[in-house]
N, C-alpha and C positions, 0 to 999 in steps of 0.2 A: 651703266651706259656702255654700247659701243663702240670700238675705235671710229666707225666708219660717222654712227651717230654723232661722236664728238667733235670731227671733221668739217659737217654739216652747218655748226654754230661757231668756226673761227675763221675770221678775217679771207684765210686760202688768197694771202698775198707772199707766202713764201719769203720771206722778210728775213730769215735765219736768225733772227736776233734773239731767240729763244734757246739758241746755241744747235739749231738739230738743222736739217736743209731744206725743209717745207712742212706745211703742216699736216700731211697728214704721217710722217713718222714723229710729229710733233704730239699727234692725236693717240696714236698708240706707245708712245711712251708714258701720258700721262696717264693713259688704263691702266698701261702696268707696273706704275707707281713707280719709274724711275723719274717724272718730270712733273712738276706741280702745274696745275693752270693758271698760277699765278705768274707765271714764266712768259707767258703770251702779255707782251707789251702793246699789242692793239688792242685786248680787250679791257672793257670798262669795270672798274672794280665791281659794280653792280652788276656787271653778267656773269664774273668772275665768283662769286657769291650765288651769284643763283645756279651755276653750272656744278658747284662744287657737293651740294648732297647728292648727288646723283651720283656722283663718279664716288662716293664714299660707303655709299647704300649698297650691304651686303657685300663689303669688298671684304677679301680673305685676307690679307694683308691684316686690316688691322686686328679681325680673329684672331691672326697668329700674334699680333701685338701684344692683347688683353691675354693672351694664354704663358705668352714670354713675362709679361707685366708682374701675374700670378705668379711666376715661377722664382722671377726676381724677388719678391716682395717675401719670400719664404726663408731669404738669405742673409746670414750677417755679415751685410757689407763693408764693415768694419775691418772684419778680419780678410777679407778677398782683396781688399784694397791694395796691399801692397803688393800682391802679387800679380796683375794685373796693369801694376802702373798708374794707378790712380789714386786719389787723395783725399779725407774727407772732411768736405765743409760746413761745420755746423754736423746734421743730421743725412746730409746728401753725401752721393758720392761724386766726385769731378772728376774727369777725363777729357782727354783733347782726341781730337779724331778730327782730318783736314787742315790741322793749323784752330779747330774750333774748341773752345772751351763748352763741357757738356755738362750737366749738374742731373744727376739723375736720384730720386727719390726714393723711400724705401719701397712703395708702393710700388716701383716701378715708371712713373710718369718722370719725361724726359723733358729738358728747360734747357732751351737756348738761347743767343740772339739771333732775331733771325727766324728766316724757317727752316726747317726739316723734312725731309720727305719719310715716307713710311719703310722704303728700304736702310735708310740710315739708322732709325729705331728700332729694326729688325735686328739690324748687324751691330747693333751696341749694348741692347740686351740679351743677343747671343754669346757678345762677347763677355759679357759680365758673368751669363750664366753657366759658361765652359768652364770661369774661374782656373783660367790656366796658370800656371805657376814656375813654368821651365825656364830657367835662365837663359838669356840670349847665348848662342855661341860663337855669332861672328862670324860664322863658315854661312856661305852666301849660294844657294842653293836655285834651279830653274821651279818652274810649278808645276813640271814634270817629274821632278824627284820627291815630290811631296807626296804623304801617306793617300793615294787612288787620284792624284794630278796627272799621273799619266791616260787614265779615261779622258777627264775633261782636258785633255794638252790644246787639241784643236781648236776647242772653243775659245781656251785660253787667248789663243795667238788670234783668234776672229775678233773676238771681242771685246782683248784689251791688248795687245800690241799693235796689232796693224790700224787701228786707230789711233793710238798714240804716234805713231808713226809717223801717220798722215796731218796730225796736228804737226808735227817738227816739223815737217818738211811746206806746211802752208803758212807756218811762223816761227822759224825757231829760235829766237828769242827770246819773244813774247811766251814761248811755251816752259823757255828756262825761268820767267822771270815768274811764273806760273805756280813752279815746281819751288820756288825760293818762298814766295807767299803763304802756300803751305808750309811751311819750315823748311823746307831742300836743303841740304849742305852740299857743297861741292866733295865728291867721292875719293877717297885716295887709293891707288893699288889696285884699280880697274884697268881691263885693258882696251880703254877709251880714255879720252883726257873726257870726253862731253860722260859724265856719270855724276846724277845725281842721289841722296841719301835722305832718303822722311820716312817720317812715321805716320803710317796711315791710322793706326791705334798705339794707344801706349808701349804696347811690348809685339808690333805687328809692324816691324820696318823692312822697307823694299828701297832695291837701288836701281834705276832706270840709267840704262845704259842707252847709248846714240852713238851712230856710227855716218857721220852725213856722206852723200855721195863721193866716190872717188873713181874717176874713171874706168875701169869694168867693173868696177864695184858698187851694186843699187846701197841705196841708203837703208839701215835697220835698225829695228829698238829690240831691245833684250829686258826685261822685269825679272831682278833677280828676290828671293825672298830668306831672311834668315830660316836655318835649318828647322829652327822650333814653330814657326808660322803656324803648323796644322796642327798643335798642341793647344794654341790661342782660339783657333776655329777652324771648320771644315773646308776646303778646298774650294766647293762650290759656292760659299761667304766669302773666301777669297777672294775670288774672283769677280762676287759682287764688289764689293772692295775695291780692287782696279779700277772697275770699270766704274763705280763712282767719282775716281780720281780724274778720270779722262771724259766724263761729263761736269765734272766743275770746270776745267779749263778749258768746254767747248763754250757756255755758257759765259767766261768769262771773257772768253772773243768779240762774244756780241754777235 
C-alpha cells in the first residue's frame, strides 16, 4: 500500500495524538515502518486489522527480518551474551533496548510486552548479529567521529537532533522526564548541567546534551556516543536508533 492510499482510509483530523503532526506524514511513516497503525487512536480496531495485511504484503522489512532471523538462529547465543550485554533466560536471550525488556529466541523471533515495530527488530537482530565485544571507553564521541559518520553527519543533525531539539524546547521537562523513563541518569562532567546518559542498547550508550536559550545564544542539542558505538553497529543503525528515541518521546506527548 501507498502512503498516499493509506491517507485516503484515516480519519485526516490531524489530531497529532499519534505523535507525528497530521496524517498524512502519519501515513508515510507507517509505510516505512517507523509507525505502526495501531498508533492511529481514531481508528477502530477492526479497520486497524483489516488495513494492516496490506501494509505488511511484500514489505522488505520484514524480508530483511526472516533473513536476520536465519542469520541469528546460526548463533550460539550463549556465548555472544556477555559480550553484548545481554543475559540468558532459560533458552532466550534478554536485552533491554528503550528502558524495554526484549527476550529473543534461538530461531530468531523476538517477545515483548507490548509492540514492536519492524525497525526495532531490524536493529536488535543486527545488533545481536554484529556480536560486538569492545569494551566501553568512556571517551564520548559526535556521530561525526564515528567509523563513515561523517557522510551521514547531516542527516544525523536533520533527523535526530534538530528534532530532539524541538521536542526540548516545546516541553522540556516532560522531555527530561522522558529521557528518565527510558533509564536517563543525570550526566556528570558535561559541559551542560541539562545532560542526560541511557542506553539505547546494552553496550550502545548515548549522552544528550541541552543547552536552552540564553540571550544571543539559540537553544541546541548535541548526541554524544561512546567511542566503540560503530563496533555494536553501523552508523546508519545508529541513527536509526536516535531517531527511534526521539519518536517514543513524540508518541509519548500525545
Amino acid at each position: 500500500m501507498k502512503s498516499l492510499d493509506l491517507y485516503k482510509k484515516l480519519p485526516k483530523k490531524n489530531c497529532g495524538r499519534c505523535g507525528l503532526k497530521a496524517c498524512m506524514p502519519f501515513a508515510v511513516s507507517v509505510v516505512r515502518g517507523d509507525s505502526d497503525i495501531g498508533e492511529c487512536v481514531l481508528l477502530s480496531p477492526e479497520t486497524v486489522e483489516e488495513l494492516r495485511p496490506a501494509l505488511v504484503e511484500g514489505d522488505w522489512r520484514e524480508e530483511l527480518i526472516a533473513k536476520l532471523s536465519k542469520e541469528v538462529s546460526g548463533l550460539d547465543l550463549a556465548s555472544i551474551a556477555p559480550g553484548i550485554g545481554a543475559v540468558m533466560q532459560g533458552e532466550d536471550l534478554k536485552l533491554v533496548c528503550f528502558g524495554r525488556e526484549f527476550l529473543v529466541s534461538r530461531d530468531g523471533a523476538i517477545r515483548t510486552e507490548g509492540r514492536t515495530t519492524p525497525w526495532i527488530r531490524i536493529l536488535i537482530l543486527h545488533y545481536i548479529r554484529t556480536a560486538g565485544s569492545e569494551p566501553l571507553t568512556g571517551k564520548w564521541v559526535s556521530f561525526s567521529e564515528l567509523r563513515a559518520g561523517m557522510v551521514k553527519n547531516s542527516s544525523f543533525i536533520r533527523e535526530c537532533e534538530e528534532p530532539l531539539l524541538e521536542l526540548f524546547q516545546r516541553e522540556e521537562n516532560r522531555t527530561f522526564a522522558e529521557l528518565m523513563r527510558m533509564g536517563g541518569l543525570h550526566g556528570q562532567g558535561f559541559p551542560t548541567d541539562n545532560a542526560w546518559v541511557l542506553y539505547l542498547l546494552p553496550r550502545v550508550p548515548i549522552a544528550v546534551l541541552y543547552w536552552p536559550a540564553e540571550e544571543e545564544f539559540p537553544a541546541r542539542v548535541k548526541i554524544l556516543f561512546d567511542s566503540t558505538a560503530d563496533k555494536y553497529l553501523d552508523v546508519e543503525s545508529l541513527m536509526f536508533l536516535v531517531e527511534g528515541l526521539v519518536k517514543n518521546i513524540e508518541i509519548a506527548f500525545g
